[in-house]
C-alpha positions in Angstrom: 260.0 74.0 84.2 262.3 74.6 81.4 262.9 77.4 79.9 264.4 78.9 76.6 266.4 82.4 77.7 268.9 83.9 75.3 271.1 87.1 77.5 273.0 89.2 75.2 275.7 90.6 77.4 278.0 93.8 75.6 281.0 96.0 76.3 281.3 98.3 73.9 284.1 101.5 73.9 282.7 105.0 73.0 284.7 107.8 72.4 283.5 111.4 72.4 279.5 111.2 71.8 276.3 111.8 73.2 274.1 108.7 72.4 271.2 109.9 74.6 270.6 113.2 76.2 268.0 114.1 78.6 265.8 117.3 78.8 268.7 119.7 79.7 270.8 118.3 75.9 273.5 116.7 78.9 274.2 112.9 78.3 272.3 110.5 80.3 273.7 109.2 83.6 272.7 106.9 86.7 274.8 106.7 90.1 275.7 102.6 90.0 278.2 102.0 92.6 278.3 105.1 94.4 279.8 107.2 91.6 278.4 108.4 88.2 278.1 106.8 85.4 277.1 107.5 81.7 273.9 105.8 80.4 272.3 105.1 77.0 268.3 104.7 78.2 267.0 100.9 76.9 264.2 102.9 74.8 267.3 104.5 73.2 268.7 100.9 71.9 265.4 99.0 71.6 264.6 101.9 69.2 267.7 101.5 67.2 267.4 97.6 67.0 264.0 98.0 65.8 265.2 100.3 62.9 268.2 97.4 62.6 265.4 95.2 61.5 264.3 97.2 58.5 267.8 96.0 56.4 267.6 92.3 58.4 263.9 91.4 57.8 260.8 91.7 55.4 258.6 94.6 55.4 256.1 92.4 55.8 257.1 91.0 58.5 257.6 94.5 60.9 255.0 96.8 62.6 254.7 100.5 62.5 254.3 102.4 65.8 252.7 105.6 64.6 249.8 108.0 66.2 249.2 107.8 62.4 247.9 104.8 61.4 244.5 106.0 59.5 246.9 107.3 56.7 248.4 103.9 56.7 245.9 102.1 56.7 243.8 104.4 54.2 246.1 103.8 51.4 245.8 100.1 51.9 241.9 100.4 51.4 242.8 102.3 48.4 244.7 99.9 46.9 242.1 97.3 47.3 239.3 99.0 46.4 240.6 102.5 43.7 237.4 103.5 43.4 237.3 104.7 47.2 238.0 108.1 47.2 240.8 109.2 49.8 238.2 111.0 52.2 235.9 108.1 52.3 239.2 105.6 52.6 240.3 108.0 55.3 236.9 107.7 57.3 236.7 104.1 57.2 240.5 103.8 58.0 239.1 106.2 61.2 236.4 103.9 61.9 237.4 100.6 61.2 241.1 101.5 63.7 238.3 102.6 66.6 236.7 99.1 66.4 239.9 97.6 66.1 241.7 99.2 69.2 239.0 100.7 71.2 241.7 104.5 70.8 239.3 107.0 69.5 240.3 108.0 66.0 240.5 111.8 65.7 241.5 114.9 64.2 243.2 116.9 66.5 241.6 119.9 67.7 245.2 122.0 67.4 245.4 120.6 64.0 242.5 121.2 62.8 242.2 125.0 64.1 245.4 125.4 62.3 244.1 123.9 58.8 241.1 126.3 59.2 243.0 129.4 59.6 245.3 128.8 56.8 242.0 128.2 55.1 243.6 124.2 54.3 241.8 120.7 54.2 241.2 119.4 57.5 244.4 117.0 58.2 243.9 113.1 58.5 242.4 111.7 61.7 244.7 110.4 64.5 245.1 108.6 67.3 245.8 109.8 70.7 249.2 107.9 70.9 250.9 105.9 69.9 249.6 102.9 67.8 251.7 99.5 67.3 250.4 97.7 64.4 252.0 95.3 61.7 251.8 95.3 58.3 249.7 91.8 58.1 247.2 93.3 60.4 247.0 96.6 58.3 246.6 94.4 55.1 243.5 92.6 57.8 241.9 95.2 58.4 241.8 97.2 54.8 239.6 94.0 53.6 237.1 94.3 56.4 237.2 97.7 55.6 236.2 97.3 52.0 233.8 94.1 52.9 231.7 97.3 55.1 232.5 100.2 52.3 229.2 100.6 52.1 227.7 101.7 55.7 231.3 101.0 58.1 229.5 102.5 61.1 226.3 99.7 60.9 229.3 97.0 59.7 230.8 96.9 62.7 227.7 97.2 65.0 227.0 93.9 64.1 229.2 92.4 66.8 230.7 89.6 65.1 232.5 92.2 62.8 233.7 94.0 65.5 234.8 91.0 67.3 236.6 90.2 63.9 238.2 93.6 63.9 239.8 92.9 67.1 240.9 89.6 66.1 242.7 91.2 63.8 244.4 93.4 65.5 245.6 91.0 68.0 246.9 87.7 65.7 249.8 87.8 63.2 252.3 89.9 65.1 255.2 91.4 63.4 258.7 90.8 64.8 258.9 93.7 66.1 255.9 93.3 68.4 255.9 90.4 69.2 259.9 90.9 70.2 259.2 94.7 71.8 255.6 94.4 72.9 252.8 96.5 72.6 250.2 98.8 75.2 246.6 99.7 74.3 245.9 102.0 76.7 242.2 101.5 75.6 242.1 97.5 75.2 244.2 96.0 77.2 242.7 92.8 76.0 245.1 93.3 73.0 248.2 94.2 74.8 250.9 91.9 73.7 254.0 91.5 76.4 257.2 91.7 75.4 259.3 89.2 74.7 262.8 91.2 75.1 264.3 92.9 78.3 266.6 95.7 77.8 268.6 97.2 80.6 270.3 100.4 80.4 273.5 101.2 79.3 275.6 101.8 82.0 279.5 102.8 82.0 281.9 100.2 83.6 283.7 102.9 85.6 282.9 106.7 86.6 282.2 109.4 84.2 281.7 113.7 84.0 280.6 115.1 81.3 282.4 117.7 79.4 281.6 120.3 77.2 283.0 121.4 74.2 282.4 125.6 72.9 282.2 126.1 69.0 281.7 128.6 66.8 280.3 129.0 63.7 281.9 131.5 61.1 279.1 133.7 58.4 280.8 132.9 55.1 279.5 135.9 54.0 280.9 138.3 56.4 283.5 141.3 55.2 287.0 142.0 56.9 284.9 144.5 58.7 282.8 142.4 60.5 285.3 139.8 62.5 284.1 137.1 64.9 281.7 134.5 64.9 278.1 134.0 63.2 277.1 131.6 66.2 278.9 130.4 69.2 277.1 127.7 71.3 278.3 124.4 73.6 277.6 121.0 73.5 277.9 118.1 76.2 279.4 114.8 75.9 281.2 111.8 77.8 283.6 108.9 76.6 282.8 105.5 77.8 283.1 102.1 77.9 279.9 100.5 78.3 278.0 97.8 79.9 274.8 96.5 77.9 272.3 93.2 78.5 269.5 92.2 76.8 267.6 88.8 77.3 265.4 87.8 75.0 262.7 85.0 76.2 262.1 82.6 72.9 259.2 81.0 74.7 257.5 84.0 75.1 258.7 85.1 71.9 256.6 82.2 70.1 253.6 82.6 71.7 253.7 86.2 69.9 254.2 85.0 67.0 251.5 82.3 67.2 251.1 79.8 64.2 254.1 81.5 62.3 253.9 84.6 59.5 253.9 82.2 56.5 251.8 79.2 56.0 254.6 77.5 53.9 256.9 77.4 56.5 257.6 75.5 60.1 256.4 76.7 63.3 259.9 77.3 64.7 261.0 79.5 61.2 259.9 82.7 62.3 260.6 82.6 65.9 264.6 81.6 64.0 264.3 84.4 62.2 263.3 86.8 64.9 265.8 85.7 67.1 268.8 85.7 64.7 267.8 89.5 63.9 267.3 90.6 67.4 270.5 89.6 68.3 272.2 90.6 65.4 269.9 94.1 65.6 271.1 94.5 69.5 274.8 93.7 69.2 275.2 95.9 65.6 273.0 99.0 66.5 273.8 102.1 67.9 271.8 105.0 68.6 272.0 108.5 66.3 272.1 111.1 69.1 274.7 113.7 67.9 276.1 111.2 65.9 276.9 113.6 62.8 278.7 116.3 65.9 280.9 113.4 67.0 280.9 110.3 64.1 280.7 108.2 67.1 280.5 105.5 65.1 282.0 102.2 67.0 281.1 97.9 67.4 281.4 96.1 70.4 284.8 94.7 71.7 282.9 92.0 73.5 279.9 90.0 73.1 278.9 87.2 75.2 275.9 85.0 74.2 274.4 82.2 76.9 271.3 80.1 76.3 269.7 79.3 79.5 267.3 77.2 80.7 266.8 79.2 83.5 265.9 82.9 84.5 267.9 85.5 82.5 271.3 87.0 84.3 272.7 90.0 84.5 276.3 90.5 84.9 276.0 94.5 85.7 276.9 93.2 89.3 280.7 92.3 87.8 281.1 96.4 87.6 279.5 97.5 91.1 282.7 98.8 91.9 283.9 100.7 89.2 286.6 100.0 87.3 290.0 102.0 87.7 292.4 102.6 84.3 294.8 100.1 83.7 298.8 101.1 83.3 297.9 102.3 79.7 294.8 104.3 80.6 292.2 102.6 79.7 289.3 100.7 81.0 288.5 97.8 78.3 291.4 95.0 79.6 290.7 95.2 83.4 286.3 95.3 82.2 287.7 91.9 80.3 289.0 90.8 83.7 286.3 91.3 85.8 283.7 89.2 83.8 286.4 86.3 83.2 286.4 85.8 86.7 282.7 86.9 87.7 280.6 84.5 85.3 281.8 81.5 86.4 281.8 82.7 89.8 278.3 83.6 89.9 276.8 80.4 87.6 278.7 78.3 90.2 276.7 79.4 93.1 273.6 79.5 91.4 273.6 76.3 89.6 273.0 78.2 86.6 276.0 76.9 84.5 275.1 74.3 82.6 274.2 76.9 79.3 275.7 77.2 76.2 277.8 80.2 75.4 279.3 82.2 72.4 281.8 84.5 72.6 282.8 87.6 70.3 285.7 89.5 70.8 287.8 91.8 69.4 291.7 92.9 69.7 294.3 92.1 72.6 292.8 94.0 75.5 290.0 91.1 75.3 292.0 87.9 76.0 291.3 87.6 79.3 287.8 85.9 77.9 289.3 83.6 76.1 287.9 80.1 77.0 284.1 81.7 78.4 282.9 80.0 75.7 283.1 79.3 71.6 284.4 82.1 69.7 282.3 83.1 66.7 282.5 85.9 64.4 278.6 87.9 64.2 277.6 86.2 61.3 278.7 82.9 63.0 276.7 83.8 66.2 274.1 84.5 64.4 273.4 81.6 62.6 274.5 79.6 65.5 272.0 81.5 68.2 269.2 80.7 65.1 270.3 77.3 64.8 270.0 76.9 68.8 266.9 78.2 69.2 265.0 75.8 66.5 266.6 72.9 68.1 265.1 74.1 71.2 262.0 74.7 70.2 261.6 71.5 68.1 262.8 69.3 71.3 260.0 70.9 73.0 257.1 70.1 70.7 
């Protein structure tokens, strides 16, 4: 059967930085090929796509993944109804997010042992972990909410309104969900799969970390007292990295379901999702030490393909690492090895017949010429959103 499958395939040069560190502060790293290579974790850059989406999409039209979503949704009963005071808005919030997701909605003991010593208000309720909930469902489930205001608990023993509150909870999917999935540890009736595939970033060639020593001078110290206020170190690598997403559109739109606005086509939001994933992904980058080392770099390459297919990886193109060319760097011969992998590899598979945009930048990058149209991001954007409709529509 045929498919809709967008892969996002990335190199991207960073110099000094530590994008993602593990427990020790040290950058992250995998053994790929039999050496070591520097890694940026997927969570790391699904994160900082998401937060891409807050400057490329409605509000309305994201989720909020919070173990905090009685406060959230509290204020939205308020709103609707003023003349709920916050601790009974709070209470239904507690109660009506329990029916809805089956995650007991709490205040933590810790917390609320803490409030009492300081002789505070108890703090709002929570939920165990994690919650990912979109603003349309929020707005859902304020008015059922208000419509039991006046006994919540008996409300939703009547099944139909509980029924209704998870109905709620699992229809009108933001973006962000419906792109990144969700997990109810409680109701896995309600989980929602994800749409998106993310692999790690891996370097194209070997890394070691180093470490850099600083010091930190007191402003306020005398002649007499010399030397530093703080002395500490820091890790970090330099690399050029590998990065693949695939995004599966036909997944994508059963998420979405029958579209976030009534006044619009079917395949409009599924468009727009799939124009600000892929702009999100390529444009991202994640903040870890970013203000030590101003890190701050875009991709030299950017390969789009829409398949028909299953998605493809071309990490295999940098099994064996890749040596520095005569200048010392690794970008040109990273260019060479994927000009003469892809073709290699769709060959033998079959899997060629696709459509493909290319995005590069500067000379080390020529090698790609010819792999497929060259766009600029805002080009590949609306070209990927234009794509994707058509697909969808020829498949009605």
């Amino acid at each position: 059967m045929s498919r809709t499958i967008l892969d996002v395939h990335v190199l991207q040069t960073v110099p000094p930085s530590n994008l993602n560190r593990d427990d020790t502060g040290s950058p992250k790293s995998a053994v790929y090929g039999g050496v070591r290579r520097a890694r940026v974790s997927s969570q790391a850059w699904k994160r900082a796509t998401r937060r891409s989406f807050e400057d490329l999409l409605d509000p309305a039209e994201l989720g909020v993944r919070t173990k905090r979503g009685a406060e959230i949704l509290a204020a939205r009963i308020s709103a609707l109804e003023p003349s709920i005071e916050e601790a009974q808005a709070l209470a239904l919030a507690a109660e009506t997010l329990q029916a809805a997701t089956g995650s007991k909605i709490e205040v933590p003991k810790r917390k609320a042992d803490a409030a009492k010593k300081k002789g505070e208000n108890e703090p709002p309720p929570e939920s165990s972990y994690l919650m990912f909930l979109s603003s349309r469902q929020f707005d859902g489930l304020a008015r059922l909410a208000v419509e039991g205001a006046a006994d919540i608990k008996a409300f939703l023993k009547v099944k139909s309104n509980k029924d209704w509150a998870r109905r709620i909870a699992d229809t009108r999917h933001s973006v962000d969900i419906a792109l990144f999935g969700r997990m109810v540890a409680d109701s896995t009736d309600i989980n929602v799969d994800a749409a998106t595939q993310v692999a790690h970033a891996i370097s194209v060639h070997e890394v070691e970390n180093e470490s850099d020593y600083y010091t930190a001078v007191d402003d306020h110290n005398g002649d007499a007292e010399p030397g530093a206020g703080m002395i500490g170190t820091v890790e970090f690598n330099s690399a050029t990295l590998y990065r693949y997403a695939a995004l599966d559109v036909d997944l994508l739109r059963r998420n979405l379901g029958e579209g976030l606005r009534e006044d619009e086509p079917l395949t409009e939001p599924v468009r727009r999702a799939a124009r600000a994933f892929v702009h999100g992904f390529v444009a991202s980058l994640p903040t870890g030490k970013i203000n030590t080392f101003g890190n701050h770099t875009l991709p030299d390459v950017v390969v789009v393909k829409l398949r028909t297919t299953r998605p493809i990886s071309f990490a295999a193109a940098f099994e064996e690492p890749v040596a520095k060319d005569i200048t010392g760097g690794y970008l040109r011969t990273a260019c060479e090895r994927l000009a003469a992998y892809v073709p290699d590899i769709e060959r033998a598979y079959g899997a060629d017949d696709t459509t493909t945009w290319l995005l590069r930048v500067g000379a080390g990058t020529e090698k790609l010429s010819g792999l497929g149209t060259e766009v600029t991001l805002p080009e590949l954007v609306d070209a990927v959103g234009a794509a994707v409709a058509g697909r969808l529509e020829q498949g009605k």
